[in-house]
N, C-alpha and C positions, 0 to 999 in steps of 0.2 A: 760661363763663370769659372770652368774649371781653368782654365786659360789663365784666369785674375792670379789665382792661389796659384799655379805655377810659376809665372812669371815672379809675382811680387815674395815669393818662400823661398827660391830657389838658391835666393846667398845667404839663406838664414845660416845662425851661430849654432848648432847643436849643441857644445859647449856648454853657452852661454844660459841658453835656456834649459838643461839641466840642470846645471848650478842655480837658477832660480829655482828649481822647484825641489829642490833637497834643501837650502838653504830654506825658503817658505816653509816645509814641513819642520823641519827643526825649531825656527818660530813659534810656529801657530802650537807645536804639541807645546811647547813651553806656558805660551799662556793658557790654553785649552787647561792644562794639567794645574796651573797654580790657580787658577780660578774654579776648581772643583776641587781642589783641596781644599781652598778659604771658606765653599759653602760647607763641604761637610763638616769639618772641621769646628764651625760656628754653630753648626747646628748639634753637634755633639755633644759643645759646652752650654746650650739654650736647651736644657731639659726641658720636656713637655709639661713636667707635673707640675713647675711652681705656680704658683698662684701670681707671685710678684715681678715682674720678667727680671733678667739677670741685669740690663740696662738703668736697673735705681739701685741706688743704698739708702740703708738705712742707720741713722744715728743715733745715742745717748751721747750724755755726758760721760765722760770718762771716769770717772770714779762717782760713788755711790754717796751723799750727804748725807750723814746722820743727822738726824731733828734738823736736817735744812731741805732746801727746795733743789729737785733733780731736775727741773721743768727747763723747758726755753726760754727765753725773756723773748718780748718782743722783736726786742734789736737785734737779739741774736739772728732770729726767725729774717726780720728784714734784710742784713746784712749777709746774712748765706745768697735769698734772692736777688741781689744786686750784684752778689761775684760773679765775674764773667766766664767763669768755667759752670755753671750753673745755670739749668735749662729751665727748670721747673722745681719747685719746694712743696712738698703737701703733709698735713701732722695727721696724724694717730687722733684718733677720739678715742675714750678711754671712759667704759658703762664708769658710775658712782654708785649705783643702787646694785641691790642684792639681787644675785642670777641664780638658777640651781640649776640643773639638765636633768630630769628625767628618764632614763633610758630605757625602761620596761617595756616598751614597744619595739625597740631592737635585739631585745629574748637577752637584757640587762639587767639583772634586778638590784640596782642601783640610782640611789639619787645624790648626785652630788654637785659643791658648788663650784661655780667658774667664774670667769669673767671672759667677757666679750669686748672686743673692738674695734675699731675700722680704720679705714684709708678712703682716701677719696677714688672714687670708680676710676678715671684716668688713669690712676697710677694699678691698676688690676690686670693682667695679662689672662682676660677670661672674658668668656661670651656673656656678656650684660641682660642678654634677654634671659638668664638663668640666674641674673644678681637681683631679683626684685622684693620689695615688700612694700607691696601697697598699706604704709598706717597714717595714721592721720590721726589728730587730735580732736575730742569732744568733750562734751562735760561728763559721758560714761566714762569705767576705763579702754586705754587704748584701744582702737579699735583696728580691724583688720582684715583684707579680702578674704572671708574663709576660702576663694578655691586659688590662691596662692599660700606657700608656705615660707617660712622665713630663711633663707638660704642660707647655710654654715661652712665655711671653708676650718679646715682641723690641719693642726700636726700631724705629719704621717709619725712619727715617734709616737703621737700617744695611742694611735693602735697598736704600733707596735709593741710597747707598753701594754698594752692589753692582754692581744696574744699570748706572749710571750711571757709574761709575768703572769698578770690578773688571772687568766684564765687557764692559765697553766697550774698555777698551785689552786685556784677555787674549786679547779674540774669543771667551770662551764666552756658551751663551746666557743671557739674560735670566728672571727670576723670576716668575711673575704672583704674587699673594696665595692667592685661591681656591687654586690648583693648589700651591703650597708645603704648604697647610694638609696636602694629603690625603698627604704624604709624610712618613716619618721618617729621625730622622738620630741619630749615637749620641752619648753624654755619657760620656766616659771619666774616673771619680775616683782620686784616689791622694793618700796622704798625702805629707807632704814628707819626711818621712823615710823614706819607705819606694819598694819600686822597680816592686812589683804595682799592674798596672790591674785598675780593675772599670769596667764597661763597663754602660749601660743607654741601652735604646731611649727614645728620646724625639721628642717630637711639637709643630709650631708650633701654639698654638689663638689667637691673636691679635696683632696688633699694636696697638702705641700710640704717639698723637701725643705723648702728657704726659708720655712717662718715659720717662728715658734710662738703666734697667736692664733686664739681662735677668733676667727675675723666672721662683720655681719653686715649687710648692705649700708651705710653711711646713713643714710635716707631713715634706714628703723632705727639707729642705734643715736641719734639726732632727735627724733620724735621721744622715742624709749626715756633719754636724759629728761628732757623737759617735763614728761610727766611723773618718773620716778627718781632724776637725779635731786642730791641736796640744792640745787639752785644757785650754786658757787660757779665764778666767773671760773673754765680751766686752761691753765695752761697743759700741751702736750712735752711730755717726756720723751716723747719720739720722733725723727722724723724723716719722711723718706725724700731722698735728692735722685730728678735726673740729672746726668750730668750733660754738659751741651757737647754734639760730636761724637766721636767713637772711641776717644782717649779719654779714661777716667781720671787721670793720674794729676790733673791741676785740682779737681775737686778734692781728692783725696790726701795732697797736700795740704790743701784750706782744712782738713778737717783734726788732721793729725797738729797741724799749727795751734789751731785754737784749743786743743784737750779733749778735742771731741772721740769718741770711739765708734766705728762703723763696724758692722757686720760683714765679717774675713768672709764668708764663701761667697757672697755677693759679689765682693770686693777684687777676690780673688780671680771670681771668673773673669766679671769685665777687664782686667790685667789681662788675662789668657788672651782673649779673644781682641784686644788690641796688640798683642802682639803676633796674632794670628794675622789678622790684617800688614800690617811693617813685614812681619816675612814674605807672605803671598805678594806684596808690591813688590821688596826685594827681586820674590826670584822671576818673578813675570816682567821685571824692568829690562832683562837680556832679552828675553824672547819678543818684545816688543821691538827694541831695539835690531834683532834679528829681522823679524818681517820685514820691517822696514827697508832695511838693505836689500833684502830680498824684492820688494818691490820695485826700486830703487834699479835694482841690476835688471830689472826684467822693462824698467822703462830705459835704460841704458842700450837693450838689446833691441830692441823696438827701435828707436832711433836711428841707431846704426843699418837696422835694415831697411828702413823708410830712405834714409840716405841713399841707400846704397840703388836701390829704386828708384829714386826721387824722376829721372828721364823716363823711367817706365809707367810712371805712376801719372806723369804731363801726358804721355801719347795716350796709355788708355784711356785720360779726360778727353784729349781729342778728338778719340773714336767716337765719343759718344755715353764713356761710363760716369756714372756720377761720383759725386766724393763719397758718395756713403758705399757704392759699389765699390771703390777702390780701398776704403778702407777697412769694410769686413774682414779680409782675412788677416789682419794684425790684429784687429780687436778678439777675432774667434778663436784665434793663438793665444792672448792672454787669458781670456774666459778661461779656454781648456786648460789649459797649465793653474790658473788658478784652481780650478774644480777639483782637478787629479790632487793636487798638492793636498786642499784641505781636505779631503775626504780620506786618503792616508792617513793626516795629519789624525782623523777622529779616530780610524782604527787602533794607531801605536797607542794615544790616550787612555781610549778603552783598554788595552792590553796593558800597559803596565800602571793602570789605576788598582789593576785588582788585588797587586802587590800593597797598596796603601791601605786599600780596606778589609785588606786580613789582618792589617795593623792594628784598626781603630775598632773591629770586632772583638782582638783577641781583648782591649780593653773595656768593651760594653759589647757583651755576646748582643741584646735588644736593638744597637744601631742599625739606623737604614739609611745607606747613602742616600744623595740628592741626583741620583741619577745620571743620564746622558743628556736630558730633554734640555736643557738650559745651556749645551754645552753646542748643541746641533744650531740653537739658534745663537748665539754667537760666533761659532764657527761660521755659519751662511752671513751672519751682517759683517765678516770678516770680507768674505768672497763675496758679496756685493761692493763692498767702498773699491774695495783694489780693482774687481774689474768697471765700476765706472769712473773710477781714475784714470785706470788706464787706455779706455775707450775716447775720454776729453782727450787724453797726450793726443792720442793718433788721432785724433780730428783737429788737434793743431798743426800736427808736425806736417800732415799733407795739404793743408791748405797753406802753408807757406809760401 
């Protein structure tokens, strides 16, 4: 066999096949690079803590009606659903009866009142099996699993509000997060015309930077209405849109057209991050572009030396060797040169990635890139297609 590879190598390009594999690394780091930029990058602007993911907005009416109705109408509500930059529409349910919170269980000694609201669970960027509250309706009042508690998502503002304010000039102490979580506090309902509480434990399971409600599982705050609201048909003052795709910018036209007003950091990010996207295509369009030639040139060089064999390549069938013998060592030429090139290609990546993430540290010291692992397997489903591309060529070219 050693025979094969001498014979069928010996007019190879040196050249030729260097410039394939300087020209491949230069490629592949480019897309390697713009495709670990676009995850970190995305995931830098997709805070962990919201409750709401950055992918919906949220809308009001754009100015405020005095003695009139700030609500949706119907039509409104249908006709956002039927815009085709519009993926999904869901409203806001909005408590009518009187809420207070309790807090004397959290070392509070405050009772005060709120209001609570919700969204439809789809539209929630959180684990469900911690969104529950089993109530149900009977002729008692509301009734409910005692060994589930009624889950609360809160403004990170208003502890910080607390801290920082409340408990700073009261002299009591201080909140942490973690340690709030593991504690409960009670939610006392009562209609407004009526003078009986009902009382249910309830439990913090998250804060969020992006919303300034206190939000309750749909499911309780649905039951809650029926048995404590006035029994007024309501429309929502709010409402949250996905938009369809990764460009927010037709919906939020539709929104600024009609007078609507959405909520800028929502807004804002999905902006960021579609154009985080457009750039990463941008600069990864060269490098794509690059491989290609590169691959290109490396089936160019292949060619030419199958040609240049092609009398050598008929006598060894001859002899006795088959097409697959004959053609190993052009395919194991390309293998190798593809392998060298992309495992280069992943080293220079990692090296001058680490320049980007002292960037996006120096602006969120808590950032934690998305790693190499995503980067390895792309790089290998790089180095698989090219070398069985280039394995088909050369089981063409010698069977000619």
């Amino acid at each position: 066999m050693r025979l094969v590879y001498k014979l069928l190598l010996a007019k190879s390009n040196p050249v030729q096949l260097v410039g394939f594999v300087l020209a491949n690394i230069v490629g592949v780091v480019i897309i390697l690079f713009g495709t670990r930029a676009f995850r970190d990058v995305n995931s830098f602007f997709q805070h962990p803590d919201g409750v709401i993911s950055n992918q919906y907005v949220v809308i009001t009416h754009g100015k405020v009606q005095l003695g009139g109705s700030n609500d949706f109408t119907q039509q409104e509500i249908d006709d956002l659903k039927s815009f085709p930059g519009t993926d999904s529409v869901g409203m806001f349910r909005t408590g009518s009866f009187k809420v207070n919170a309790d807090l004397s269980d959290l070392g509070i000694s405050v009772t005060t009142a709120m209001f609570i609201e919700s969204v439809p669970d789809s539209f929630l960027d959180l684990d469900l099996n911690s969104w529950k509250a089993d109530v149900y309706e009977s002729d008692q009042p509301m009734i409910w699993n005692p060994s589930l508690d009624v889950p609360v998502i809160l403004p990170r503002a208003y502890l910080t509000v607390y801290n920082f304010g409340f408990a700073s000039s009261r002299g009591t102490p201080q909140l942490d997060e973690s340690l709030i979580k593991l504690k409960t506090f009670r939610l006392r309902c009562r209609n407004i015309s009526e003078t009986q509480d009902h009382y249910y434990r309830a439990r913090i399971v998250g804060f969020s930077d992006r919303f300034n409600s206190i939000l309750v599982p749909d499911s309780f705050l649905a039951a809650a209405e029926l048995k404590y609201g006035d029994g007024k048909p309501q429309q929502p003052n709010r409402l949250i849109i996905k938009p369809k795709g990764s460009d927010p910018e037709p919906v939020l036209k539709y929104i600024e057209d009609h007078g609507y007003q959405y909520d800028g950091t929502s807004a804002d990010t999905m902006k960021a991050v579609s154009m985080v996207e457009k750039i990463a295509l941008f600069v990864m369009t060269p490098g794509i572009i690059i491989s290609l030639l590169a691959f290109f040139l490396l089936v160019v060089s292949l060619h030419l030396l199958i040609e240049k064999n092609k009398e050598k390549n008929a006598t060894l069938i001859a002899l006795g060797y088959t097409h697959g013998q004959v053609c190993r060592p052009y395919v194991l030429t390309a293998v190798v040169l593809n392998f060298i090139s992309l495992i280069t290609a992943l080293l220079l990546t990692s090296f001058l990635y680490e320049r980007l993430e002292a960037v996006l540290l120096r602006y969120n010291p808590s950032f934690v890139g998305t790693g190499m692992g995503f980067l390895f397997v792309v790089a290998f489903g790089i180095f698989l297609l090219s070398s069985f591309l280039h394995w088909l060529m050369v089981i063409f070219e010698v069977r000619k």
